[in-house]
C-alpha positions as CSV (number, residue, x, y, z in Angstrom):
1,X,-48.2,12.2,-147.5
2,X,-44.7,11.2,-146.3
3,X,-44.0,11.3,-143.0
4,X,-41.4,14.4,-142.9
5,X,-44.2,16.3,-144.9
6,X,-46.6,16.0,-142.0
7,X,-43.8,17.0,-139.1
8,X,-43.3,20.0,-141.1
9,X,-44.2,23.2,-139.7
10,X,-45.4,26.0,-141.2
11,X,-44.4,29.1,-142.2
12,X,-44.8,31.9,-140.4
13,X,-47.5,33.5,-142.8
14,X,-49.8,30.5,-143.4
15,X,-49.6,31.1,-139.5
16,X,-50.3,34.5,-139.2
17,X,-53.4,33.9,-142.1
18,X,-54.7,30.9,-139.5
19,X,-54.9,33.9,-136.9
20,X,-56.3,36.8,-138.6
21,X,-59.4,33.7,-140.0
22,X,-59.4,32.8,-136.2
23,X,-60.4,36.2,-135.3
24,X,-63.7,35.7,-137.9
25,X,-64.7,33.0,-136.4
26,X,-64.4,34.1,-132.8
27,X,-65.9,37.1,-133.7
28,X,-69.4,34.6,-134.5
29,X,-68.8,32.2,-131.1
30,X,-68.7,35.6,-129.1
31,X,-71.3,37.1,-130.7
32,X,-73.3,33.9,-129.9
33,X,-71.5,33.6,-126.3
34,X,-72.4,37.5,-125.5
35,X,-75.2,38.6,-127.3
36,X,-77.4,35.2,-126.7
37,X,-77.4,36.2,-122.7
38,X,-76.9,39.7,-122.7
39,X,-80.8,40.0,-124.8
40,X,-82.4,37.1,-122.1
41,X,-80.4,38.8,-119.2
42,X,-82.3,42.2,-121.0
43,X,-85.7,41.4,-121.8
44,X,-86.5,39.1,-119.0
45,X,-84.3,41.1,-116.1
46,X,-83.1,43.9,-117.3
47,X,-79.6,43.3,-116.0
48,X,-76.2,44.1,-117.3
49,X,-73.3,42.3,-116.2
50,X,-70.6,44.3,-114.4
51,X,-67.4,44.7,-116.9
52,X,-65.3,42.2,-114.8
53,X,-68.0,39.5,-115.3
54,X,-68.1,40.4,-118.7
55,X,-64.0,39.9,-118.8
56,X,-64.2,36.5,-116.9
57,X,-66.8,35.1,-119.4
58,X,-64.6,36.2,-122.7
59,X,-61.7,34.7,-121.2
60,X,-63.2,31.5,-120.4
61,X,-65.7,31.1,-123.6
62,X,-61.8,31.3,-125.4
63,X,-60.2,28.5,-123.2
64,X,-63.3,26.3,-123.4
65,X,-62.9,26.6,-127.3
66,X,-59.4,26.3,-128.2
67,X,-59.0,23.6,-125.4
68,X,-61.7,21.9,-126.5
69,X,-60.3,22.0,-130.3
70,X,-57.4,21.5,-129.4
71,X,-57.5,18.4,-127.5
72,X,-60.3,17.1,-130.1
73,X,-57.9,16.9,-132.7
74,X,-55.4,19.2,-132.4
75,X,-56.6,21.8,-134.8
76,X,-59.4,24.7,-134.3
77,X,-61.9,25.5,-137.8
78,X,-59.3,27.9,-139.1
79,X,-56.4,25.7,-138.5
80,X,-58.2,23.2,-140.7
81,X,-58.8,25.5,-143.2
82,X,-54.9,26.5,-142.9
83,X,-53.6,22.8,-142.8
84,X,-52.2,23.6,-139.5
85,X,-52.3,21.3,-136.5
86,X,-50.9,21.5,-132.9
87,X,-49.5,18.3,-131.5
88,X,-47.0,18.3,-128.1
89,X,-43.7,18.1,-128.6
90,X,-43.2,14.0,-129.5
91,X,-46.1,14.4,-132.2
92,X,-49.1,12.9,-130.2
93,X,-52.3,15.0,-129.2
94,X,-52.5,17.3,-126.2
95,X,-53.7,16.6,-122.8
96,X,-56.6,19.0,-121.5
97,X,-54.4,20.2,-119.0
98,X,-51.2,21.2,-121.6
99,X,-54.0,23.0,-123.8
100,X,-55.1,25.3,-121.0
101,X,-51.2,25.8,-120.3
102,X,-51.0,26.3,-124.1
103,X,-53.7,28.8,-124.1
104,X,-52.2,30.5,-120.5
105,X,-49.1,31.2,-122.2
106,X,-50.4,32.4,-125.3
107,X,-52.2,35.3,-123.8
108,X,-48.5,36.3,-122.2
109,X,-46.8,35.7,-125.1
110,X,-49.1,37.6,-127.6
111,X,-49.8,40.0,-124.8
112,X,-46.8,41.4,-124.6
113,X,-46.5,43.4,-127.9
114,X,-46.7,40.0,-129.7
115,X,-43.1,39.0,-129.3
116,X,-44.6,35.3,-128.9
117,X,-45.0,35.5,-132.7
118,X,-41.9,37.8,-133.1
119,X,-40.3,34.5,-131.4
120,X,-40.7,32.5,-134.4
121,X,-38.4,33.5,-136.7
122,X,-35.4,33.3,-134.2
123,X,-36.8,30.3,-132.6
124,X,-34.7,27.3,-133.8
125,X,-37.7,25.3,-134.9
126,X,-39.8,28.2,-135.9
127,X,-42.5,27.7,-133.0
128,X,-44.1,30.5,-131.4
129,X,-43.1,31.3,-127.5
130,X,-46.5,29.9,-126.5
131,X,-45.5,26.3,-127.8
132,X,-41.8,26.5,-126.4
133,X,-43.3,27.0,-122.9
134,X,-46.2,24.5,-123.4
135,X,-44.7,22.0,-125.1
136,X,-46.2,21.9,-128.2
137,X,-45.7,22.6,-131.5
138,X,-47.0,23.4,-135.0
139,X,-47.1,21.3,-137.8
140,X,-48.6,20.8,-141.4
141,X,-51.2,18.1,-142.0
């Protein structure tokens, strides 16, 4: 593959596909992240977490797995799938620290109302908010 092929970056719906197959499979990691506890927290305790634990656990099950993906290779199981990888802004891999940021700005920028993704298609390089404020980007493998 030449080298402008894989500095490319994709098109808005491969993206958007990438997302909607993300949601699958986070909908399996929390089921296993949530469910696991919650029935040893029951049988053995019979305790339920208060809804702001509950919150704080979501939120950091997701930056534990897209930081981790991220930074181990720069692409999560559906951005494989999607031939989509995220590298910061020179083309090399991210540091822990800029995938947290990365992840930070992406709930803000898909939070509100989703113009993070709206962003793209005005965005001179057609990245997503997210990336323009974390210094990343998208590209094709």
């Amino acid at each position: 593959m030449s080298a402008s092929a894989t500095n490319a970056t994709p098109g808005i719906v491969r993206r958007l596909a990438a997302m909607l197959y993300e949601l699958l499979l986070l909908a399996a990691v929390l089921a296993v992240a949530f469910f696991l506890p919650h029935i040893l927290l029951g049988a053995f305790a019979n305790m339920q977490a208060p809804p702001m634990v509950t919150k704080i656990h979501f939120f950091i099950v997701l930056l534990v797995y897209f930081s981790w993906f991220w930074t181990n290779g720069g692409q999560t199981l559906a951005m494989k799938t999607w031939k989509i990888k995220v590298v910061d802004i020179n083309g090399g891999p991210l540091r822990p620290a800029q995938a947290v940021f990365r992840y930070l700005a992406a709930w803000f920028s898909i939070g509100l109302c989703g113009i993070g993704i709206v962003w793209a298609l005005v965005d001179r390089d057609r990245q997503f908010l997210h990336d323009r404020i974390a210094d990343t980007r998208l590209i094709l493998t």
